[in-house]
Jmol script that loads the backbone (N, CA, C; Angstrom):
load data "model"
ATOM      1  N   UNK A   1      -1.870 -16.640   3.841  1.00  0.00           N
ATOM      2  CA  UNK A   1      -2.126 -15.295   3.351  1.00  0.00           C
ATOM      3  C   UNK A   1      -3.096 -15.399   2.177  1.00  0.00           C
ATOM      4  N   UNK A   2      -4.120 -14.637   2.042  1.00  0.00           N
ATOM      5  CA  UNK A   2      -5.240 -14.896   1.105  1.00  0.00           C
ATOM      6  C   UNK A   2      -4.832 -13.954   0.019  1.00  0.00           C
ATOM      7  N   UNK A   3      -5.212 -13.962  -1.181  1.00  0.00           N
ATOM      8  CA  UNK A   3      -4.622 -13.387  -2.478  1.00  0.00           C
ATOM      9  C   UNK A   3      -5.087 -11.891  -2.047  1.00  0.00           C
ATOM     10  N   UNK A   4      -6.292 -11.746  -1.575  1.00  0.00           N
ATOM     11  CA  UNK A   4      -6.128  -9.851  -1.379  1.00  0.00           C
ATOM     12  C   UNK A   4      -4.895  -9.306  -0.491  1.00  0.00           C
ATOM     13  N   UNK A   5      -4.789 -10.202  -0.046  1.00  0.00           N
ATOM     14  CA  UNK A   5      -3.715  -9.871   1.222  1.00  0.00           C
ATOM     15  C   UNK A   5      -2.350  -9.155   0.480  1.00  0.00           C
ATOM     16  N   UNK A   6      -1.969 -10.423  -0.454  1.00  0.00           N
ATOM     17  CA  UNK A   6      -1.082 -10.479  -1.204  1.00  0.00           C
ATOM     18  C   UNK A   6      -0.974  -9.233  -2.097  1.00  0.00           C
ATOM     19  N   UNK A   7      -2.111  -9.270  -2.695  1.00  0.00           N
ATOM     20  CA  UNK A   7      -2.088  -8.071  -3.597  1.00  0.00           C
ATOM     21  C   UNK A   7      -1.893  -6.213  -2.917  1.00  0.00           C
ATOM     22  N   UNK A   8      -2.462  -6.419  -1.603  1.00  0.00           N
ATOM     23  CA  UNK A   8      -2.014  -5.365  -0.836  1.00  0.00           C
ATOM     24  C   UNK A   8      -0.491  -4.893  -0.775  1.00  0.00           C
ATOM     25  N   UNK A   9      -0.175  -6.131  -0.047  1.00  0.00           N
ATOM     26  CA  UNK A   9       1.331  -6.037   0.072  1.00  0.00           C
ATOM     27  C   UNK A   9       2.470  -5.299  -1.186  1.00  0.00           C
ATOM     28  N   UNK A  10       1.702  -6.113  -2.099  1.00  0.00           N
ATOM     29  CA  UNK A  10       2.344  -6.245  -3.670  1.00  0.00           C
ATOM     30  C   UNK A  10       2.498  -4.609  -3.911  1.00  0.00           C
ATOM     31  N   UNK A  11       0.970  -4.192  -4.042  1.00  0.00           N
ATOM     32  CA  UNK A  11       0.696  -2.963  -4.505  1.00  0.00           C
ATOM     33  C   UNK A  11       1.675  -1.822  -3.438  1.00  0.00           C
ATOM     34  N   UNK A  12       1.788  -2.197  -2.318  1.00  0.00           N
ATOM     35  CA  UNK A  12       2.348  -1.179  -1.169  1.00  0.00           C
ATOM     36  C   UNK A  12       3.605  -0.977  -1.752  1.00  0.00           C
ATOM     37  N   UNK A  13       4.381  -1.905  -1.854  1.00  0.00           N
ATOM     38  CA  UNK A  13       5.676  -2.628  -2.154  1.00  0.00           C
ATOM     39  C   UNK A  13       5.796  -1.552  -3.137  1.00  0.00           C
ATOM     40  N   UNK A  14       5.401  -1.286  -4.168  1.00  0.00           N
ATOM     41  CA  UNK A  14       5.703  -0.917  -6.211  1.00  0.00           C
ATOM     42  C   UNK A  14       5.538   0.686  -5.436  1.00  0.00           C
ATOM     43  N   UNK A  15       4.444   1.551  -4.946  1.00  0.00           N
ATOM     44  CA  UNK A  15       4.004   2.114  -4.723  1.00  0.00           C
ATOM     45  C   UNK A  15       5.211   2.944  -3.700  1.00  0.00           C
ATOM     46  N   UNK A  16       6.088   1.954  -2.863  1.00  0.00           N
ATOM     47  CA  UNK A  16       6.799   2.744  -2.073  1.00  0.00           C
ATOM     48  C   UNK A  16       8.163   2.436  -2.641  1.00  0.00           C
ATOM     49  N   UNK A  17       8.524   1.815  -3.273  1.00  0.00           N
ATOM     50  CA  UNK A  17       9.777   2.056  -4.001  1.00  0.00           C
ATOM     51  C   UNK A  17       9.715   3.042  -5.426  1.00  0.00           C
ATOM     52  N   UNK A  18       9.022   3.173  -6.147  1.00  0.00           N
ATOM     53  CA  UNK A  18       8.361   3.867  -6.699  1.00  0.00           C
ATOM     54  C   UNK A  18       8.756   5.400  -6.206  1.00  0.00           C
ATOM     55  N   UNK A  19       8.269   5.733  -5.027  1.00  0.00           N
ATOM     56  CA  UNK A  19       8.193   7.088  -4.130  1.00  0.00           C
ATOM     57  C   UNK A  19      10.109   7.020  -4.080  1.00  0.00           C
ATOM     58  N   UNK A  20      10.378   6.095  -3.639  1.00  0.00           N
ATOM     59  CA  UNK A  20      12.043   6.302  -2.793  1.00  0.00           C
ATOM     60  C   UNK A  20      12.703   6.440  -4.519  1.00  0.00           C
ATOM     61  N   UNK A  21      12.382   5.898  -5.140  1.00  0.00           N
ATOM     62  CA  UNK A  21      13.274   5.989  -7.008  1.00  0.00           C
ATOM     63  C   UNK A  21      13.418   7.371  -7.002  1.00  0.00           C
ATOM     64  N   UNK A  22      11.617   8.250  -7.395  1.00  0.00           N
ATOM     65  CA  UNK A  22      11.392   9.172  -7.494  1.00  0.00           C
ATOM     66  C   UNK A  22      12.038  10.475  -6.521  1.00  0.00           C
ATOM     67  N   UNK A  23      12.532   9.983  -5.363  1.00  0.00           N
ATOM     68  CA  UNK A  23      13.182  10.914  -4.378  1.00  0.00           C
ATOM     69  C   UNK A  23      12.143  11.466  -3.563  1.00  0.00           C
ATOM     70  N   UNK A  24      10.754  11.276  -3.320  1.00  0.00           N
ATOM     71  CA  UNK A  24       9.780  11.528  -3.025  1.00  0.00           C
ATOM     72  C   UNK A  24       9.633  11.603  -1.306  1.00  0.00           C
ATOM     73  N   UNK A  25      10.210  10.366  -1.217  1.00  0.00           N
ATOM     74  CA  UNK A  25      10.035   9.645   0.186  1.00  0.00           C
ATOM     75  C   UNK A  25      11.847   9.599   0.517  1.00  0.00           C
ATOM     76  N   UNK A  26      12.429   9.057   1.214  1.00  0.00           N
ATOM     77  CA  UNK A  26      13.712   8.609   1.490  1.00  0.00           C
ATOM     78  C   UNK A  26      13.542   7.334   2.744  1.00  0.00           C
ATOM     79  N   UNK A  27      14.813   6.414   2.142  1.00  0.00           N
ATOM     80  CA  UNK A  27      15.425   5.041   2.779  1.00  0.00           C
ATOM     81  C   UNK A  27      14.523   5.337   3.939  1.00  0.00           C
ATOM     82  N   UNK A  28      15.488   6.159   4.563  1.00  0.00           N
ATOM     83  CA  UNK A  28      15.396   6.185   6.143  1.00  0.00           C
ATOM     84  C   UNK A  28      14.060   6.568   6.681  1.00  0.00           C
ATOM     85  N   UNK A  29      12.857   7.017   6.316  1.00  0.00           N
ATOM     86  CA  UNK A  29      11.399   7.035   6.692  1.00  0.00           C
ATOM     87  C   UNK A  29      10.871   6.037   5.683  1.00  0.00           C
ATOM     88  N   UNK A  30      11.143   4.781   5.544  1.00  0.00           N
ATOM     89  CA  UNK A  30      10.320   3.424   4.676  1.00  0.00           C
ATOM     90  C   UNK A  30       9.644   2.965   5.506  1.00  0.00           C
ATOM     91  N   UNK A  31       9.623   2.837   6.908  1.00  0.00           N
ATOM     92  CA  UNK A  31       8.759   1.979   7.506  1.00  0.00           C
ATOM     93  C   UNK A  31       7.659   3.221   8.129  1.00  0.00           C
ATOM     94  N   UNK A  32       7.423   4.643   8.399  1.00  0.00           N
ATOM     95  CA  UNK A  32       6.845   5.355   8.461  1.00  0.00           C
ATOM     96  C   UNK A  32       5.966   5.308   7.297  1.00  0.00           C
ATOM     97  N   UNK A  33       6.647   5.492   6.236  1.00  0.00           N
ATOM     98  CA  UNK A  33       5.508   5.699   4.575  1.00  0.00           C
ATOM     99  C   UNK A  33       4.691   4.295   4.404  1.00  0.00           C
ATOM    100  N   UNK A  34       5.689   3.409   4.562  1.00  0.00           N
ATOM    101  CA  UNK A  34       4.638   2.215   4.193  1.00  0.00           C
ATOM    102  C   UNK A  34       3.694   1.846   5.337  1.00  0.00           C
ATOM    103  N   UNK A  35       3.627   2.355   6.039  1.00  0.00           N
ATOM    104  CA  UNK A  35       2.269   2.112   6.773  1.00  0.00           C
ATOM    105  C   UNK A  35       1.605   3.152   6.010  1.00  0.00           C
ATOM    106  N   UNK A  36       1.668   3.953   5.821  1.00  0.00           N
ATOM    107  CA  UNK A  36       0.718   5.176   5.542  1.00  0.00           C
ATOM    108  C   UNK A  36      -0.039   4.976   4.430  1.00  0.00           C
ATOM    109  N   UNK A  37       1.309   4.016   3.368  1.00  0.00           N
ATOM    110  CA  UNK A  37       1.087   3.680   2.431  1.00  0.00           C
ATOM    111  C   UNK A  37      -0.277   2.244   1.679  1.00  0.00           C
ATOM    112  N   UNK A  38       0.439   1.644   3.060  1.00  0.00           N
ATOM    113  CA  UNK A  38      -0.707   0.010   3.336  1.00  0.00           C
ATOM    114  C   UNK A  38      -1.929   0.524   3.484  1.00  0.00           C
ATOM    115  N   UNK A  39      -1.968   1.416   4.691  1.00  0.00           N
ATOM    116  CA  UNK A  39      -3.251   2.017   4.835  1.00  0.00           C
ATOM    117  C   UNK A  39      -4.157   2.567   3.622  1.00  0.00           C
ATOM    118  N   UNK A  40      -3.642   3.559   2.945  1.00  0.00           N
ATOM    119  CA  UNK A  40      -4.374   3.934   1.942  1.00  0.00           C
ATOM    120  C   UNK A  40      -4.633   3.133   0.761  1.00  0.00           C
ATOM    121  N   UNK A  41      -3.688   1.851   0.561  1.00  0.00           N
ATOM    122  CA  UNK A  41      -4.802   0.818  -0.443  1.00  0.00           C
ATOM    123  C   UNK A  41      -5.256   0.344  -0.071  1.00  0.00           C
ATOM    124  N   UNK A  42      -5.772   0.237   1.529  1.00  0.00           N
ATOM    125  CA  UNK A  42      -6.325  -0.948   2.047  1.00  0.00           C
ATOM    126  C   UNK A  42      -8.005  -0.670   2.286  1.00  0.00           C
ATOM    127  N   UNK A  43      -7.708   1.062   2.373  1.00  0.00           N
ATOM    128  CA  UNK A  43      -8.787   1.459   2.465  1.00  0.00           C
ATOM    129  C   UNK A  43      -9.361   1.947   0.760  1.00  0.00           C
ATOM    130  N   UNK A  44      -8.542   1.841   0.002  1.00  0.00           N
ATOM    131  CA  UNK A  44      -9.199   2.204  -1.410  1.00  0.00           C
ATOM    132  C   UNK A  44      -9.711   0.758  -2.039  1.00  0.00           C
ATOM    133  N   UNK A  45      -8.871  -0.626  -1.109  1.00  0.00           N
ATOM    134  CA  UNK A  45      -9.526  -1.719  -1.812  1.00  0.00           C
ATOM    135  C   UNK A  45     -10.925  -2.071  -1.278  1.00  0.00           C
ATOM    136  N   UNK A  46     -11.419  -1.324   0.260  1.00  0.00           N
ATOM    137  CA  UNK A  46     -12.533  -1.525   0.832  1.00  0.00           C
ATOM    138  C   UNK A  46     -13.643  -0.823   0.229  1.00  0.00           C
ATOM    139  N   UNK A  47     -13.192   0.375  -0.488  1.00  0.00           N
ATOM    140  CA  UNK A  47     -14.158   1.564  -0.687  1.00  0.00           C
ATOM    141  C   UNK A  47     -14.737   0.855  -2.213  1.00  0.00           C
ATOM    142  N   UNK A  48     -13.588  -0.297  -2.932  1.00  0.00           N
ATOM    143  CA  UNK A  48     -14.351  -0.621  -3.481  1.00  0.00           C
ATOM    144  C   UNK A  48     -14.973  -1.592  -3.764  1.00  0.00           C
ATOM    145  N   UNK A  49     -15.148  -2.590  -2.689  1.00  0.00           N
ATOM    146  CA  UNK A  49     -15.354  -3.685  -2.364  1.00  0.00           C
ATOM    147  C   UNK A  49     -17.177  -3.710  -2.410  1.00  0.00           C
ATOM    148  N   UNK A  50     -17.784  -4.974  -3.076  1.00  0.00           N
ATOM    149  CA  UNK A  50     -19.422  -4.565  -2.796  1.00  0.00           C
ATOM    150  C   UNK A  50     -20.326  -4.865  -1.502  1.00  0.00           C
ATOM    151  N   UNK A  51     -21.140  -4.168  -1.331  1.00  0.00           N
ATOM    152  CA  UNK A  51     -21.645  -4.233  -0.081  1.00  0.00           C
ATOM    153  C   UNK A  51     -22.624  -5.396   0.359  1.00  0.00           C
ATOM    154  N   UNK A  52     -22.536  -6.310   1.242  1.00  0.00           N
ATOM    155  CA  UNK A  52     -23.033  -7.472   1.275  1.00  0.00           C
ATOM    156  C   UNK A  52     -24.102  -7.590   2.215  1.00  0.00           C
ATOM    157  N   UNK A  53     -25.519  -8.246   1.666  1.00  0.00           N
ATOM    158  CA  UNK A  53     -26.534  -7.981   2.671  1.00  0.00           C
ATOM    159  C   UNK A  53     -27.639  -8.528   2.013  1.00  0.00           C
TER     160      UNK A  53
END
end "model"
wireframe off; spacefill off
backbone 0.3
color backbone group
């Protein structure tokens, strides 16, 4: 697993317990949110990633 990888995960992780503390999200839809959730840092770590060429 390469350290961005890691840091994805990491960030998903804080981000969706975080939501379930807050009452935001609930237990029982965790594996629904955290995709939703992976997705959207994965695409905010691309958006800021530099463009190579």
């Amino acid at each position: 697993m390469t350290k961005k990888e890691e840091l994805i995960l990491k960030a998903t992780k804080e981000i969706v317990v975080k939501f379930i503390e807050t009452g935001r999200i609930y237990p029982s839809s965790f594996e629904e949110n955290y995709s939703l959730v992976n997705r959207v840092v994965r695409d905010s770590i691309k958006d800021e990633e530099p463009e190579q060429g």
